[in-house]
C-alpha positions as CSV (number, residue, x, y, z in Angstrom):
1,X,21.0,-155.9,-153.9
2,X,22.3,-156.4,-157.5
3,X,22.5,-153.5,-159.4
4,X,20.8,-154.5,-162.5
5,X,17.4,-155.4,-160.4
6,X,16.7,-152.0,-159.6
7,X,13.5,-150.9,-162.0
8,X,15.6,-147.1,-162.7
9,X,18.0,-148.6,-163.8
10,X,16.5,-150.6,-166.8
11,X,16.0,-147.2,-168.9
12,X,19.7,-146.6,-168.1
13,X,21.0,-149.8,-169.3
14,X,18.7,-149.1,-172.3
15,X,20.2,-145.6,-173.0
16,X,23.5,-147.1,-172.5
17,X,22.9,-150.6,-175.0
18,X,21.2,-147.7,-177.5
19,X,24.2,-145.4,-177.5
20,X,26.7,-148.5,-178.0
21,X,24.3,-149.7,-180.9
22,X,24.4,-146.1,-182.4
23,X,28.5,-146.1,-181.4
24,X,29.2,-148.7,-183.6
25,X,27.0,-147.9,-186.7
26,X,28.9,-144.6,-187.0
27,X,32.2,-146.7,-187.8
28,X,33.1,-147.2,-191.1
29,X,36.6,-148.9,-192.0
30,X,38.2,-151.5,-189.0
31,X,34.9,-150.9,-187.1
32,X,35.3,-153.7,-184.6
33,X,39.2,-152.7,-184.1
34,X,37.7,-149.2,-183.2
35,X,35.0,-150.7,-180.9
36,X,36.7,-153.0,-179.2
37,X,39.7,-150.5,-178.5
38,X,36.9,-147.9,-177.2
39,X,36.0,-151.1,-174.5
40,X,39.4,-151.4,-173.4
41,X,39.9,-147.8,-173.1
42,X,36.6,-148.4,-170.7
43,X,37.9,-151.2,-168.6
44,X,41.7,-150.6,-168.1
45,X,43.1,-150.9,-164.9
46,X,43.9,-147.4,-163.7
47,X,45.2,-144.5,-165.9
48,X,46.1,-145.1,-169.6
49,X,50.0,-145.0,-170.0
50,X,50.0,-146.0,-174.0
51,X,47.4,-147.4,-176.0
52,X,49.7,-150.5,-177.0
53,X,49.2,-151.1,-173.2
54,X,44.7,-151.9,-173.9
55,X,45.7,-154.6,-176.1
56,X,46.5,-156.6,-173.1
57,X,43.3,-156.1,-172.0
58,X,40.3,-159.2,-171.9
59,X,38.3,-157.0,-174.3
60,X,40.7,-156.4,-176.8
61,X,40.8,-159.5,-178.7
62,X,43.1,-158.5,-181.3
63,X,46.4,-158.3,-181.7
64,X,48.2,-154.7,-181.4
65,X,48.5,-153.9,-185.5
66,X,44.9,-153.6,-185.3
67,X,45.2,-151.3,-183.1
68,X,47.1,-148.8,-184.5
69,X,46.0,-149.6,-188.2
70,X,42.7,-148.3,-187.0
71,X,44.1,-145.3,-185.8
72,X,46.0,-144.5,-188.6
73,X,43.8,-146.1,-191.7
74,X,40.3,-146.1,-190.2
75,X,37.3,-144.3,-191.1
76,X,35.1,-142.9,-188.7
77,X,31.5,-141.0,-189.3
78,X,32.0,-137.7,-187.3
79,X,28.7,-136.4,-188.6
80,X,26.5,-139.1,-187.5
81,X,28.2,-139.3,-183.8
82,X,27.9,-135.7,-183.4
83,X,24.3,-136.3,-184.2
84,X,24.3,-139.1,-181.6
85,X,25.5,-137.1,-178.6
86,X,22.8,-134.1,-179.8
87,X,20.1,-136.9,-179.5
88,X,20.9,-137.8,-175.6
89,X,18.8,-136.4,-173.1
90,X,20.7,-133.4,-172.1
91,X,21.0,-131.8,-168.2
92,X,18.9,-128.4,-167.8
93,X,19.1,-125.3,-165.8
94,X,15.4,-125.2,-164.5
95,X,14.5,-126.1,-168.6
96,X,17.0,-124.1,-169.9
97,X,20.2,-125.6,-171.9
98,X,23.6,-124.2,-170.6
99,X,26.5,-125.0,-173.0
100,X,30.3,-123.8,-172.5
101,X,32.9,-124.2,-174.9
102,X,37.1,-124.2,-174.0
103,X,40.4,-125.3,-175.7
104,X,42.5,-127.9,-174.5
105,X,45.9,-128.9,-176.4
106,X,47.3,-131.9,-176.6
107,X,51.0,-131.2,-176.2
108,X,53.6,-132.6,-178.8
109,X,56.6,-130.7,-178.1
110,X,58.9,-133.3,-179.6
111,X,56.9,-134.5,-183.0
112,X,58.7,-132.5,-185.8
113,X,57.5,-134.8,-188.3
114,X,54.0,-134.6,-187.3
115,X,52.0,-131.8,-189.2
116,X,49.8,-129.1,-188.4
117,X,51.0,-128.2,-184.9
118,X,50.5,-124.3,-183.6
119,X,52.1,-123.0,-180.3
120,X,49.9,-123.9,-177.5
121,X,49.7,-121.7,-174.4
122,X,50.6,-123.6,-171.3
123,X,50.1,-121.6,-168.1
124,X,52.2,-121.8,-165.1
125,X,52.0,-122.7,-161.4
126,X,53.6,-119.4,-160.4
127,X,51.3,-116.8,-162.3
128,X,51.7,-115.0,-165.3
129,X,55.7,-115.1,-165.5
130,X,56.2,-118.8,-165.8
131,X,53.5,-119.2,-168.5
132,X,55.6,-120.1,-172.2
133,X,54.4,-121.6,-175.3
134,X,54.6,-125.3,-176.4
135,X,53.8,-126.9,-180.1
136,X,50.8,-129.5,-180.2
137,X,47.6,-129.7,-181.2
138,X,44.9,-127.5,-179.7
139,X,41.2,-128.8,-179.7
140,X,38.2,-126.9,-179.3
141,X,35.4,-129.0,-176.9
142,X,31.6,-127.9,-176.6
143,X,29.8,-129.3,-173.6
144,X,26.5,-129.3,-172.0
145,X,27.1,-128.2,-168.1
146,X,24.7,-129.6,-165.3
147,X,23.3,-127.6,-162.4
148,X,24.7,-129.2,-160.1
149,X,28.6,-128.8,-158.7
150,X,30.1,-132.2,-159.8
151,X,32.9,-133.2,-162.2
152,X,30.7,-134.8,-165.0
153,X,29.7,-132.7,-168.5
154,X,27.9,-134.0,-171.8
155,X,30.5,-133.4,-174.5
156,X,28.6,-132.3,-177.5
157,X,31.1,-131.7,-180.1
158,X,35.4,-131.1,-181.2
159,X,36.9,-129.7,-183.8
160,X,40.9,-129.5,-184.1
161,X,42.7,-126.0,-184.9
162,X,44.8,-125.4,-187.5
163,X,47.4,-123.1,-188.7
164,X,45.1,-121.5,-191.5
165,X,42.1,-120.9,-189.1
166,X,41.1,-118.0,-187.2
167,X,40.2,-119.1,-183.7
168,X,36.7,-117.0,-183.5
169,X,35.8,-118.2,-187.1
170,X,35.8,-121.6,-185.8
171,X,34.5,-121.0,-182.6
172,X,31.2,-119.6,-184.0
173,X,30.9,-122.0,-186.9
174,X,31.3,-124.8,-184.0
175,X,28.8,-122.7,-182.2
176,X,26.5,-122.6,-184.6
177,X,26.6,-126.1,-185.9
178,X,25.7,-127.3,-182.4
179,X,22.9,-125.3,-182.2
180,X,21.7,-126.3,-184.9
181,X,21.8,-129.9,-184.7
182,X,19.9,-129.1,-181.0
183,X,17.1,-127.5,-183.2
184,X,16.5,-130.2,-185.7
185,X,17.2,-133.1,-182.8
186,X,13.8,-131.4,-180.8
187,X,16.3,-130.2,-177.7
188,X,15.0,-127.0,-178.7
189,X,11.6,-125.4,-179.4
190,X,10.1,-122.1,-180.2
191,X,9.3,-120.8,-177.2
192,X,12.1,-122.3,-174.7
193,X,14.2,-120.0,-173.0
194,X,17.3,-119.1,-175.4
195,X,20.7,-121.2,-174.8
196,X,22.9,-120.1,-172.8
197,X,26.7,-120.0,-173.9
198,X,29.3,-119.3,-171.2
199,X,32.9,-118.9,-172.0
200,X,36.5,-117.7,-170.6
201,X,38.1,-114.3,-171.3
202,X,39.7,-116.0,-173.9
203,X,36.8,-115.3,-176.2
204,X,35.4,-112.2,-177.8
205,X,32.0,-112.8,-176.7
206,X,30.8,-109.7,-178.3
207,X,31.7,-110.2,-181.4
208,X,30.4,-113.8,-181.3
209,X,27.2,-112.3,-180.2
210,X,26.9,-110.2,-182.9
211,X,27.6,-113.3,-185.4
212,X,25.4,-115.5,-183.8
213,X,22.8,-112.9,-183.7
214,X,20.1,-114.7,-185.7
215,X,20.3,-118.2,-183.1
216,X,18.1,-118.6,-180.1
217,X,21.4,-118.2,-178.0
218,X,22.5,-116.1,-175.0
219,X,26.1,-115.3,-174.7
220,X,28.1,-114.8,-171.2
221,X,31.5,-114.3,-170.9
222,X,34.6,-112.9,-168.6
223,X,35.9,-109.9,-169.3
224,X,39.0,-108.4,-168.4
225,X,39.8,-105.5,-165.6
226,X,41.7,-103.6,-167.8
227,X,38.5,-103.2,-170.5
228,X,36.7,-100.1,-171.2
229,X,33.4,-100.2,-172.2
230,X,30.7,-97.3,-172.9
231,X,27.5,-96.2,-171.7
232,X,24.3,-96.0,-173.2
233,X,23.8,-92.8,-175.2
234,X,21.7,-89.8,-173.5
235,X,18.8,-88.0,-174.3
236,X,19.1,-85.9,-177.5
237,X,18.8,-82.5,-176.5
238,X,18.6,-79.8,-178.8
239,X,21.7,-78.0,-179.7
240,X,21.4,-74.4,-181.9
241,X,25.5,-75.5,-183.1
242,X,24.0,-78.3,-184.9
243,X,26.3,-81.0,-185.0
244,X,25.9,-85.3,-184.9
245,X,24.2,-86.5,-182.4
246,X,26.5,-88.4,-179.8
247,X,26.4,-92.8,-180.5
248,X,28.2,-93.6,-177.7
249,X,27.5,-92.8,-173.7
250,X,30.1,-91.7,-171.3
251,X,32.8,-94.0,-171.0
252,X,32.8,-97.0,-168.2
253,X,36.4,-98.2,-166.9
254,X,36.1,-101.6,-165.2
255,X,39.6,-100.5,-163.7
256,X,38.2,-97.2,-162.4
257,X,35.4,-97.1,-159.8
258,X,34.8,-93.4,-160.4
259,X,33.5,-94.0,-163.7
260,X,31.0,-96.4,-162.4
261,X,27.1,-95.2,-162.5
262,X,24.6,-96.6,-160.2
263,X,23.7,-100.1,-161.5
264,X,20.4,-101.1,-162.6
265,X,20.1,-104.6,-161.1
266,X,22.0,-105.3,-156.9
267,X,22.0,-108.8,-155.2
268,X,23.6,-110.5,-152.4
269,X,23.4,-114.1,-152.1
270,X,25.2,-115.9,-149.3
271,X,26.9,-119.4,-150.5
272,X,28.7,-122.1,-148.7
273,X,31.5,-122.0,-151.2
274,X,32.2,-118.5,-151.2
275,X,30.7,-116.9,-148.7
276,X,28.9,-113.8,-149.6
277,X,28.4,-113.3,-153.2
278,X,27.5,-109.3,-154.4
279,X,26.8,-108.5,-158.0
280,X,25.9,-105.5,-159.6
281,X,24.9,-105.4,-163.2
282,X,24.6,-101.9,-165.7
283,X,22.2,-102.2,-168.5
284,X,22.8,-101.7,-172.3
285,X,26.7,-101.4,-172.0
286,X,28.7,-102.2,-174.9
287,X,32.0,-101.5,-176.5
288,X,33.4,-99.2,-179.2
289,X,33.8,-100.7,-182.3
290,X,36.9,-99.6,-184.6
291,X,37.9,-101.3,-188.2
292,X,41.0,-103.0,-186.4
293,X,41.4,-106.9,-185.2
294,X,38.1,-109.2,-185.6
295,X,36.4,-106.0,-187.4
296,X,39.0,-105.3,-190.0
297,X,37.0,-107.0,-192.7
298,X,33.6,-105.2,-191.6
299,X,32.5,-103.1,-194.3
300,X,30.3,-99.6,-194.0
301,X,29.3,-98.8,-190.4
302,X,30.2,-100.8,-187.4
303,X,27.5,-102.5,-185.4
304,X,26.2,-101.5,-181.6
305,X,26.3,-104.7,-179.4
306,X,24.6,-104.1,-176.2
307,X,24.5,-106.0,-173.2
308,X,24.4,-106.6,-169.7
309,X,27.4,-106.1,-167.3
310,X,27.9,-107.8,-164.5
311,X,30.6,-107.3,-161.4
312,X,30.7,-110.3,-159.3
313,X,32.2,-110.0,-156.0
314,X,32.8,-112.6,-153.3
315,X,34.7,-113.2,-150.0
316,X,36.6,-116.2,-150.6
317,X,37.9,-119.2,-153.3
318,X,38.1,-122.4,-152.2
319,X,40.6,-123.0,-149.9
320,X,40.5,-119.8,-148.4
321,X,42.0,-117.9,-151.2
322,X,41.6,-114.4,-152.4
323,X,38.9,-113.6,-154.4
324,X,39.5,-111.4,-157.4
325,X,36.8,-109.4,-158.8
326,X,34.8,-110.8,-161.9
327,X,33.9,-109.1,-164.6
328,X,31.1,-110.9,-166.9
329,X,28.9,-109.8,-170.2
330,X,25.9,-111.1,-171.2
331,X,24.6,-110.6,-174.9
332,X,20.8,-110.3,-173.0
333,X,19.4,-106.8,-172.2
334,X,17.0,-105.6,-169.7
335,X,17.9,-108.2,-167.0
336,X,16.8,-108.7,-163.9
337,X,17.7,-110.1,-160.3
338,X,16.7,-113.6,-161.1
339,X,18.4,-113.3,-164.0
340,X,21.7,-112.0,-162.8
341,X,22.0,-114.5,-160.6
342,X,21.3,-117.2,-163.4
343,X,24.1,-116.1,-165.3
344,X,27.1,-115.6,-162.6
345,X,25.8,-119.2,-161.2
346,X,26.2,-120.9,-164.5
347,X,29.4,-119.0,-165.0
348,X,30.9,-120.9,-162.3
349,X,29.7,-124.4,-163.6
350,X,31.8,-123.8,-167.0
351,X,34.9,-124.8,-164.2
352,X,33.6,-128.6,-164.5
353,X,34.7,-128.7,-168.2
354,X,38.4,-128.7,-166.3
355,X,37.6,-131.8,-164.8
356,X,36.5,-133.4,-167.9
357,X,40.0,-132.4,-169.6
358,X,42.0,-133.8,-166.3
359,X,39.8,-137.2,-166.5
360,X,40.8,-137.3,-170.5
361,X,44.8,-136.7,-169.9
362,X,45.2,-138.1,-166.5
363,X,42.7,-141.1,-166.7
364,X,41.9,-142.1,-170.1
365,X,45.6,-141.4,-171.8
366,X,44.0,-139.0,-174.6
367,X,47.3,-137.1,-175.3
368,X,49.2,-140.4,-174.4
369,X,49.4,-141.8,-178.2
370,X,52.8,-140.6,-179.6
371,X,50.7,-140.8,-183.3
372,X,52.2,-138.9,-186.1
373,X,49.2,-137.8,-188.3
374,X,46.5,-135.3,-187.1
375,X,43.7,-137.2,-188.5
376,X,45.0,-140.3,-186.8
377,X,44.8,-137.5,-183.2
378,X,40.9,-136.8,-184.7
379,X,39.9,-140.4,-184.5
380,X,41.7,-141.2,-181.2
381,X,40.0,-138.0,-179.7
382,X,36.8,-139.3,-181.1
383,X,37.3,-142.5,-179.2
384,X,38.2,-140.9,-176.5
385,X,34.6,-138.3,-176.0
386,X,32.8,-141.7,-176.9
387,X,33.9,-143.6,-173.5
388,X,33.5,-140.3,-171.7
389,X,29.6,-140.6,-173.0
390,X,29.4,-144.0,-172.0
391,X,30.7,-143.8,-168.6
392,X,28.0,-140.7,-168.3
393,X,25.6,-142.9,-169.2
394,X,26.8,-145.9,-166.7
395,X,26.2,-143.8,-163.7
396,X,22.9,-145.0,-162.8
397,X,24.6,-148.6,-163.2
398,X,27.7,-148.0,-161.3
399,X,28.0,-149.0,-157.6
400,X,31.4,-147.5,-155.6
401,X,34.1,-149.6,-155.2
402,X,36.5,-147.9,-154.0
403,X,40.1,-148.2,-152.5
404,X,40.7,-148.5,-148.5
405,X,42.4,-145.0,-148.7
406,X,40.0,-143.1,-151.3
407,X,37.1,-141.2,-149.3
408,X,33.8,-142.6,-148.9
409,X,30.9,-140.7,-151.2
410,X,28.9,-139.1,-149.8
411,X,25.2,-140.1,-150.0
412,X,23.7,-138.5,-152.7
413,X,26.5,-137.2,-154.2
414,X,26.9,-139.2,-158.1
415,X,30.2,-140.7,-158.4
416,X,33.4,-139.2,-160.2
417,X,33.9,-140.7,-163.7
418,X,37.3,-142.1,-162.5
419,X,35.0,-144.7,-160.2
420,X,32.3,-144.9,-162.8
421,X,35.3,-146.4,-165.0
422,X,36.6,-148.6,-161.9
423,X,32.9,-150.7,-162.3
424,X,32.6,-151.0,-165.8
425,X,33.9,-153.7,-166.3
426,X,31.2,-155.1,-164.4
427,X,28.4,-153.6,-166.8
428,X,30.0,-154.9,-169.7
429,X,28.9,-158.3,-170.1
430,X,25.3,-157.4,-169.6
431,X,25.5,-155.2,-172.9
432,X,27.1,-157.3,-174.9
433,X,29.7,-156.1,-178.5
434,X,28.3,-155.9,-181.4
435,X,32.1,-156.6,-182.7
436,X,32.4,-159.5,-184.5
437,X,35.3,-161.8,-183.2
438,X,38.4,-161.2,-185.0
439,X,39.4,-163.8,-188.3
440,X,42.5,-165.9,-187.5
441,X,45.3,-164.0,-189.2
442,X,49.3,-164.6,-189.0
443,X,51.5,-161.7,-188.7
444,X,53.1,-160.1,-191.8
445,X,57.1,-160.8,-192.7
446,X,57.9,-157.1,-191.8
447,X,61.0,-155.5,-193.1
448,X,63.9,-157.7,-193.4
449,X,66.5,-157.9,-190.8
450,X,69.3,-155.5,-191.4
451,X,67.7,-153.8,-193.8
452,X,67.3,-150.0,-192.2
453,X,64.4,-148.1,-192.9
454,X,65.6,-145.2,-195.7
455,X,62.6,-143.1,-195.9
456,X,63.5,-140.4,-194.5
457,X,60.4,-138.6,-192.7
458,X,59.1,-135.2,-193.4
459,X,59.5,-132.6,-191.2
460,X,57.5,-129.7,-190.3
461,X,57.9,-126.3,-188.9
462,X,55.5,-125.4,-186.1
463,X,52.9,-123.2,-187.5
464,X,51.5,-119.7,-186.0
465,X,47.7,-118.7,-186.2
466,X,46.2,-116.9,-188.7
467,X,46.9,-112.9,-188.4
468,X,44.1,-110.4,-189.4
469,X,45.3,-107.7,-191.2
470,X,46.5,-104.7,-188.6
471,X,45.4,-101.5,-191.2
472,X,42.8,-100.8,-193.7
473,X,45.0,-100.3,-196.5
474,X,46.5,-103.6,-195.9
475,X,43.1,-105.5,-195.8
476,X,42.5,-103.2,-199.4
477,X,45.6,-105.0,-200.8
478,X,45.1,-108.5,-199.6
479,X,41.8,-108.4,-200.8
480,X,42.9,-106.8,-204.7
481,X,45.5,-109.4,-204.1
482,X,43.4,-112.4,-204.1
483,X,41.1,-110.6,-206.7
484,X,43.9,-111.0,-209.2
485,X,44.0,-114.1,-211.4
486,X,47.8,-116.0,-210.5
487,X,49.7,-115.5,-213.4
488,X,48.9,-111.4,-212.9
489,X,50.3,-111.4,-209.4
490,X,53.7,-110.0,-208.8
491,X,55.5,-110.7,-205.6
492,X,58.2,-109.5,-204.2
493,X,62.0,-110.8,-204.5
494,X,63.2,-109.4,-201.8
């Protein structure tokens, strides 16, 4: 049977003709250039080399300048496809929204005249020693996750990190952005259950909570094993001495078990993936605040963030690896089983977003382009998180066409977005371009033979992130520093 006379599938290839409408009438400057290079990028032959390489293509009808004088002289509307993807239907967790956000850099250890690059963590294949540093551009992705184990996310939203900006500032002002625009697009209503944020130990998820304090949002995140935490306070009890009464409890080591009280919440769950899964969770734990790192700038008393922690325990990682213990925090307090067992389940769904960041380098060439400005990086990554949306939304379309030595999929199990891609071009022609065909044009003289190009390029030293100041008289004197009009600032010779 064909696969466009199936009735489900006519609200699909509705979504998917709306979204492609929508695509287009967020591009500004070389529009067509941008959508018909987005096409390509959808129905290449295998894995994206170089995007010179898509001009080849039967839907790319123009020539190769157009393709990078998009790149580099375009205009695209960020603001109006962000507010696209918020519109889509979005997967749930039994009606609840479950979003995770993670870094990814895009590697450009040999651009010296490209601009705004920071050292990139790159970790190894044999543990913590091999792991070194690497210029390029890192890029912060926010995605919606889907209950069920599979490779496919909903990207919601990027945003590129500079040298000036201080990784947690962004993070919540992305946070907050996209929860926003969930709010005003209807995704969310008073009276649904609050959205869930999961995130790597890479985060401080309690200091995020306490900024995103005033937003229908749950934060989870890993800790690490080496953390100390505290208890809730006691009881006041009277004391003749006098004295203040105590703000923190006892102190809880997630390195030392003697530390540990009884916890409030026990489950066992057995799993096919990794065997028996144990978690024990302690109510109303939270950390000690000082005026040093994220907190320097905090002025007058430091706040009490309480939450719930979680230890998650179980026999076995895939391929019958050992299974480290898990430490997770949730900004929610007073939780119970169900609960508990909500949030170390959706913990392990933020792993698909690795898939989605394999499928973007391996498959669709995103940190392929050899492009010297950032901006031009923003508008290819654009591109890129627009394809990925459109091949989500070709799933109900797709049919497997696989190669004689690729497994066969299992029935009901939805297709990888690498064989999504492989039927695409089938799909194509029923939803039409809105790209207008391209004028006749012939090419320009170009510079003159033997004439050497003599502009010589900048180049730029790799930048380093933004440092918070380590004491409080040094955040005293940056801050009387940046007080002071210019011309009154004195600095140092030496």
């Amino acid at each position: 049977m064909h696969v466009f006379q199936r009735v489900d599938d006519r609200d699909a290839f509705a979504d998917l003709s709306r979204f492609r409408t929508g695509f287009y009438g967020c591009l500004r400057a070389r529009a067509d250039a941008f959508f018909e290079l987005t096409d390509a990028l959808l129905c290449a032959d295998g894995p994206v080399r170089t995007p010179v390489e898509l001009s080849l293509t039967a839907e790319h009808r123009r020539g190769y300048g157009s393709l990078y004088g998009a790149l580099n002289r375009g205009c695209l509307d960020v603001e109006a496809l962000r507010d696209l993807l918020i519109s889509l239907p979005l997967p749930r967790f039994d009606g609840r929204i479950v979003l995770t956000v993670d870094v990814s850099p895009w590697l450009r250890s040999d651009a010296a005249c490209s601009p705004e690059r920071l050292f990139c963590l790159v970790h190894g294949r044999n543990g913590r020693s091999s792991d070194h540093v690497v210029p390029g551009w890192p890029y912060s992705f926010i995605a919606a996750l889907t209950p069920d184990r599979t490779s496919w996310t909903q990207l919601l939203d990027v945003v590129r990190l500079g040298p000036a900006d201080d990784v947690a500032a962004v993070t919540a002002d992305q946070l907050r952005v996209v929860v926003e625009r969930l709010v005003a697009a209807g995704q969310w209503q008073d009276g649904d259950p609050n959205v869930l944020v999961v995130m790597d130990a890479g985060y401080d998820v309690m200091r995020l909570a306490w900024v995103l304090r005033d937003l229908p949002v749950e934060l989870v995140g890993r800790l690490r094993s080496d953390r100390v935490l505290r208890l809730p306070k006691p009881p006041r009890v009277y004391d003749p001495k006098g004295g203040r009464p105590p703000k923190h409890g006892p102190k809880f080591r997630l390195a030392k078990p003697e530390t540990w009280p009884e916890p409030a919440v026990v489950t066992v769950n057995d799993t096919s993936r990794y065997g028996k899964a144990e978690a024990r969770a302690w109510d109303r734990v939270h950390p000690r605040f000082t005026h040093r790192s994220a907190w320097i700038e905090q002025d007058g008393e430091l706040p009490l963030v309480e939450g719930t922690l979680i230890r998650l325990k179980v026999d076995r990682l895939p391929g019958d690896r050992d299974a480290p213990l898990v430490w997770l925090w949730s900004s929610a307090i007073g939780a119970n089983p169900d609960d508990v067992d909500f949030i170390w389940s959706c913990y392990l769904r933020r792993f698909d977003l690795e898939h989605t960041f394999r499928l973007f380098k391996q498959s669709l060439g995103w940190t392929r382009p050899r492009l010297r400005d950032p901006q031009a990086a923003d508008r290819w990554t654009w591109l890129v998180v627009a394809a990925h949306t459109q091949l989500r939304l070709a799933l109900p379309l797709a049919a497997d066409q696989r190669k004689p030595w690729e497994k066969t999929t299992r029935p009901g199990t939805a297709l990888t977005p690498t064989r999504v891609r492989r039927w695409f071009r089938n799909i194509r022609p029923r939803l039409g371009s809105p790209a207008r065909a391209p004028k006749p044009a012939r090419p320009g003289p170009g510079r003159p033979p033997g004439l050497p190009n003599r502009q010589r390029p900048t180049r730029y030293d790799v930048g380093e992130t933004l440092k918070r100041p380590e004491t409080l008289t040094e955040r005293d004197r940056n801050r009387s520093q940046r007080s002071q009009p210019a011309t009154q600032r004195v600095t140092d010779p030496g």
